[in-house]
C-alpha positions as CSV (number, residue, x, y, z in Angstrom):
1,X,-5.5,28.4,-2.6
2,X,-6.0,28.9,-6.4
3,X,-8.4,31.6,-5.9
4,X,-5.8,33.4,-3.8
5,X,-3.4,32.4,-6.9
6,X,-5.5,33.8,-9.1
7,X,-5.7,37.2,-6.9
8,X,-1.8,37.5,-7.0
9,X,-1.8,36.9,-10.5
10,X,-4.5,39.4,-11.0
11,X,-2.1,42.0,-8.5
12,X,0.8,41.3,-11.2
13,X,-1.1,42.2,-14.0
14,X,-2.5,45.4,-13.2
15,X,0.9,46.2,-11.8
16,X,2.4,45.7,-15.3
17,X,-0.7,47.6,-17.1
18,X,-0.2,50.7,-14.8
19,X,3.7,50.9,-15.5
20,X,3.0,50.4,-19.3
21,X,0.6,52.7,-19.2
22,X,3.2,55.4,-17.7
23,X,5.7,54.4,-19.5
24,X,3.7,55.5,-22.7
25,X,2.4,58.7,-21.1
26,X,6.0,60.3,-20.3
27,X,7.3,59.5,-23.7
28,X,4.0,60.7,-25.1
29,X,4.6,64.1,-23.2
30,X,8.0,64.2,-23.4
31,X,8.1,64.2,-27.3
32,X,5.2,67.0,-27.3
33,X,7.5,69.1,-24.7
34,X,10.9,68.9,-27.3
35,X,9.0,69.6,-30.3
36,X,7.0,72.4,-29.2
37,X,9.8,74.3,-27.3
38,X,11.7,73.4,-30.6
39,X,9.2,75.5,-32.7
40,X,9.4,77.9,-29.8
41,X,12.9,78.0,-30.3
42,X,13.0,78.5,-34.3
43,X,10.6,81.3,-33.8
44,X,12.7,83.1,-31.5
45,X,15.9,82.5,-33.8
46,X,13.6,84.0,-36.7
47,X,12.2,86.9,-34.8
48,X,15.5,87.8,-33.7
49,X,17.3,87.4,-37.4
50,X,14.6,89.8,-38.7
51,X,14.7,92.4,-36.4
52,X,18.3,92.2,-36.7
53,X,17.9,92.5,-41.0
54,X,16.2,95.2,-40.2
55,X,18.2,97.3,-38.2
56,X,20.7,97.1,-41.8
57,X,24.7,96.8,-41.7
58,X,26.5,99.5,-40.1
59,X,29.8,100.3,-38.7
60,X,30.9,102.5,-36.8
61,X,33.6,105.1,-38.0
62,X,36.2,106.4,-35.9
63,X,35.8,109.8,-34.1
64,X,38.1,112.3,-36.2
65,X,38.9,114.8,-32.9
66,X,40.9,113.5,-30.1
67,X,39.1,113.3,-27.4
68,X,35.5,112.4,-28.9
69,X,33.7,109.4,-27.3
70,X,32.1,106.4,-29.1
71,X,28.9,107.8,-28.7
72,X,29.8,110.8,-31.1
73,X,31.1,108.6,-33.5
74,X,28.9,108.5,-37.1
75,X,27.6,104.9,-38.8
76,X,28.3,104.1,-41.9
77,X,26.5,101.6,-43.8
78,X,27.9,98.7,-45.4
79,X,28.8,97.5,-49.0
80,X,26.5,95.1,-49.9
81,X,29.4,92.4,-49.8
82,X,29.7,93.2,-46.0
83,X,26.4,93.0,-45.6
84,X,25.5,89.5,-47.1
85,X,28.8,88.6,-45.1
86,X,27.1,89.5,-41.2
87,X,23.8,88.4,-42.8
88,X,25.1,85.3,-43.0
89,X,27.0,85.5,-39.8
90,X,23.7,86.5,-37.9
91,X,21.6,83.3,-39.8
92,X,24.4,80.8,-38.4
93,X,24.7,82.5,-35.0
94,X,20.8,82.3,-35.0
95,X,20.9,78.8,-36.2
96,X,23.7,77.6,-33.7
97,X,21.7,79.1,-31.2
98,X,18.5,76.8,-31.8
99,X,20.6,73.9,-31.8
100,X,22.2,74.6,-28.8
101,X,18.9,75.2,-27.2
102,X,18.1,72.1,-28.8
103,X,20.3,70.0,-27.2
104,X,20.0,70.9,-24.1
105,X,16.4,70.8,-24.2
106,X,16.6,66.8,-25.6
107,X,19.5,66.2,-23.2
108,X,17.0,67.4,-20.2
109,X,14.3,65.4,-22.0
110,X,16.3,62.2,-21.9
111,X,17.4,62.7,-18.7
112,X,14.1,62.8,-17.1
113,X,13.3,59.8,-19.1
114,X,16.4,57.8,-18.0
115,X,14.7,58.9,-14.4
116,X,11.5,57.4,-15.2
117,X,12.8,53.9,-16.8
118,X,14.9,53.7,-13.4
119,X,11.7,53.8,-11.5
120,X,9.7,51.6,-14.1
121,X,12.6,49.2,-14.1
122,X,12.7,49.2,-10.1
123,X,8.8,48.6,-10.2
124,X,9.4,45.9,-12.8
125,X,11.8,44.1,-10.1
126,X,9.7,44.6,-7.3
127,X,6.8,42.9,-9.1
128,X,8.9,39.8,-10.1
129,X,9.9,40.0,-6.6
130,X,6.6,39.7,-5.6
131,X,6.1,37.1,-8.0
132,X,8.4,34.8,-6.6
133,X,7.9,35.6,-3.1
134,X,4.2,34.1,-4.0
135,X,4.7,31.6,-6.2
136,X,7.8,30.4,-3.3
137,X,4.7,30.5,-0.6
138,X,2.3,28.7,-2.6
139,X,5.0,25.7,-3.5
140,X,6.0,26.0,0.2
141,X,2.7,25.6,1.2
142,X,1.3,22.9,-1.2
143,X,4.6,20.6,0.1
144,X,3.4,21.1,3.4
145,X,-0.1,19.6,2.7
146,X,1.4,16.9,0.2
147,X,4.4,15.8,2.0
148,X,4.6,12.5,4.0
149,X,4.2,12.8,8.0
150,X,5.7,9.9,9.9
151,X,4.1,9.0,13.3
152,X,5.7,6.8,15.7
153,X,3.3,4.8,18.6
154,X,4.2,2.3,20.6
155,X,2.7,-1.3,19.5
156,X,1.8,-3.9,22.2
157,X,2.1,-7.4,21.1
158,X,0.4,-9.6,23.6
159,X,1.8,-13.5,23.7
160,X,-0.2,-16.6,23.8
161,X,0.4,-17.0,27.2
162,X,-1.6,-14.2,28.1
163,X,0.7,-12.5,30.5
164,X,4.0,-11.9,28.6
165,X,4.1,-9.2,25.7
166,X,6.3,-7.2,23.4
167,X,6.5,-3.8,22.8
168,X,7.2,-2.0,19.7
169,X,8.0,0.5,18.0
170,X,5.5,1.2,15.0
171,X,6.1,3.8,11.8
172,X,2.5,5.2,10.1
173,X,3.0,7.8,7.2
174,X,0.5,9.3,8.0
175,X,1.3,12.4,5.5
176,X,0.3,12.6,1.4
177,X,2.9,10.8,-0.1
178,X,6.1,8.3,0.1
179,X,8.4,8.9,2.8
180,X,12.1,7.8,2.1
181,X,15.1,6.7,4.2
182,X,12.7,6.1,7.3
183,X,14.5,5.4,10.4
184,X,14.4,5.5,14.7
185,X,16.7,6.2,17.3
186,X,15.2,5.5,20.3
187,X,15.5,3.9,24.2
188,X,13.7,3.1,27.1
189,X,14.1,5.2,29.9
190,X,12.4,5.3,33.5
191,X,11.6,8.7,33.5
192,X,11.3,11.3,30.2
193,X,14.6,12.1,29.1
194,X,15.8,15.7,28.5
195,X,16.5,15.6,25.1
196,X,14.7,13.3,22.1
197,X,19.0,13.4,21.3
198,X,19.6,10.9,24.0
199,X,19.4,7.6,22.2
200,X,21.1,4.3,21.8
201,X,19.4,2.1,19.9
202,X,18.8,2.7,15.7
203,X,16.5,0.3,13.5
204,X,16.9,-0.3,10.1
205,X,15.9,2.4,6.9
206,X,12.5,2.1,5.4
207,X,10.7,3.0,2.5
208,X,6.9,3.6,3.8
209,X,4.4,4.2,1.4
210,X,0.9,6.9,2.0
211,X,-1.4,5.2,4.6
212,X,1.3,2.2,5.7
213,X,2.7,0.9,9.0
214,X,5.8,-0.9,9.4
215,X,6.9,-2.6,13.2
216,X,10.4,-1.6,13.2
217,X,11.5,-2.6,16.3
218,X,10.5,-4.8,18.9
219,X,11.3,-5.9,22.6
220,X,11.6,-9.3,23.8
221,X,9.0,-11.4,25.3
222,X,8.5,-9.9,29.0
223,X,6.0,-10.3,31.7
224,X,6.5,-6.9,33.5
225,X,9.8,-5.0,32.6
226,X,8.3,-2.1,31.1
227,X,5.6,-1.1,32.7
228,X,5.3,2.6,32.9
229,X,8.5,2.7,31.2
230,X,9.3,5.2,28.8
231,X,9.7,4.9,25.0
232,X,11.9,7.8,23.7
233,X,13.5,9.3,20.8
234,X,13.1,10.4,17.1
235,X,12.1,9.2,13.3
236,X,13.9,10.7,10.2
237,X,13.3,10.3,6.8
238,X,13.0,12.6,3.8
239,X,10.2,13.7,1.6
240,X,9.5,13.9,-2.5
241,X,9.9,17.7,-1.1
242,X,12.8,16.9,0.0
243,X,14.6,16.3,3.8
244,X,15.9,15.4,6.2
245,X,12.9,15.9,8.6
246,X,12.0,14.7,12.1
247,X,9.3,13.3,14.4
248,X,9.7,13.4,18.1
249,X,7.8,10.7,20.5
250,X,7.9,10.1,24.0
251,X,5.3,7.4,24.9
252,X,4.7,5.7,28.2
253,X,4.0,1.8,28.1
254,X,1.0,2.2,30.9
255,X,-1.8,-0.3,31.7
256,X,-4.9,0.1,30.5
257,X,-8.3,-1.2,31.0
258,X,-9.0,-5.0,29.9
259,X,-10.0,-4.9,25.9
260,X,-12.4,-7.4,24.6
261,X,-11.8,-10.9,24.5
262,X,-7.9,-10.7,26.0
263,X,-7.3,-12.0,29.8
264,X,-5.5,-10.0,31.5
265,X,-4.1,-6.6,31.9
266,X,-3.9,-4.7,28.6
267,X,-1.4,-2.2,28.0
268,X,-1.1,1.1,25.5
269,X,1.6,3.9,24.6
270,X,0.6,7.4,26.4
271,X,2.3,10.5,24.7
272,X,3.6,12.2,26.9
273,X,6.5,15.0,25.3
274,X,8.2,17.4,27.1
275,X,7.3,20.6,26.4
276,X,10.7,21.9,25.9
277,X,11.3,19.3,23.6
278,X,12.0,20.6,19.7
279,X,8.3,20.5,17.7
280,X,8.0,17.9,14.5
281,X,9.5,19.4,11.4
């Protein structure tokens, strides 16, 4: 189990490497990619001013017939006072434009970077996801090896008589630690019931330790009554891990062959559950 640990520890790490690591690459690319289309930009707005200073100042006069198209119309240059003034016009229009294609190209930029710390931030919950799902299974599955498990058998006490006897009903914790608020609900039936639910009688609560068996019921003294008679019901009691849970039993009182050194007919507790009765939880 730890080396499995380890291995989904190992999963998490790389996971977290991977999105650092392309994390560092977009912004890496994505500041190249705005300050080279910015230089691109700057030499555009450059070329463009110059061939514009170039060209000089004109305007354009008005035609002096009626009837003579713009095209015939002469150019006359400008003072220099108008031409410093669309000089300076042309550098802030050039100017305005590169920021403007600035913008836009920063605002794309940061979109597509808003993009990828969605995804990175999706990855990021899907990894603690994972994280927990793991580390859940792992606490889930430690409990169910540490836990207490309560067993319930049937106990035969055999009297000094040698032909009456007692029966019993007998708690083992048989699990990895304490078990807590341990009690029965059982009866005696002549055939198995339908339902473990079916009970009547209760004993008291417990506290029973790793390894321990308590006796915490008993018949009376009886020569006969119960044989092949049918011990029924359910133990519930909670855990460190918390509870309630159950054990199911279903035992018959049968006779068995002699055991050494008693007289007499010897008797035992045979499981024998329904199979449509609820498993042990």
């Amino acid at each position: 189990m730890a080396r499995r640990d380890w291995f989904r520890g190992l999963e998490t790490k790389i996971g977290i490497f991977v999105a650092l690591i392309i994390a560092a690459i977009a912004i890496g690319w994505g500041w190249n990619y705005g300050l080279r289309h910015e230089q691109i930009y700057e030499q555009e707005a450059r070329q463009g001013y110059s061939d514009q200073s170039e060209n000089g100042c004109y305007q354009i006069a008005q035609p002096q017939m009626q009837g003579s198209s713009v095209g015939q119309a002469s150019k006359i240059s400008c003072t220099p006072s108008e031409e410093a003034k669309q000089e300076n016009d042309n550098r802030r229009n050039y100017a305005d434009l590169v920021a403007q294609r600035s913008s836009a190209l920063w605002a794309k930029i940061m979109g597509i970077a808003a993009l990828i710390g969605m995804g990175l931030s999706l990855l990021g919950v899907v990894l603690v996801a994972t994280t927990f799902r793991e580390t859940r299974k792992a606490n889930d599955l430690s409990a169910k090896f540490q836990r207490a498990r309560i067993k319930v058998t049937l106990k035969i006490i055999d009297h000094a008589d040698v032909i009456s006897y007692s029966a019993g009903i007998e708690v083992e914790n048989i699990g990895a630690s304490v078990a807590t608020d341990v009690y029965v609900r059982f009866d005696i039936f002549d055939e198995p019931p339908d339902s473990p639910m079916v009970t009547d009688m209760q004993s008291y609560k417990h506290t029973i330790k790793q390894g321990d068996k308590i006796l915490v019921s008993a018949t009376s003294p009886t020569i006969n009554r119960f044989d092949e008679a049918f011990f029924a019901g359910y133990a519930i009691y909670n855990t460190v891990f918390g509870g309630p849970h159950y054990s199911y039993f279903c035992l018959r009182l049968s006779i068995v062959p002699n055991r050494p050194g008693i007289v007499g007919p010897s008797r035992a507790g045979i499981p024998e559950i329904p199979s449509h009765w609820p498993t042990d939880t």
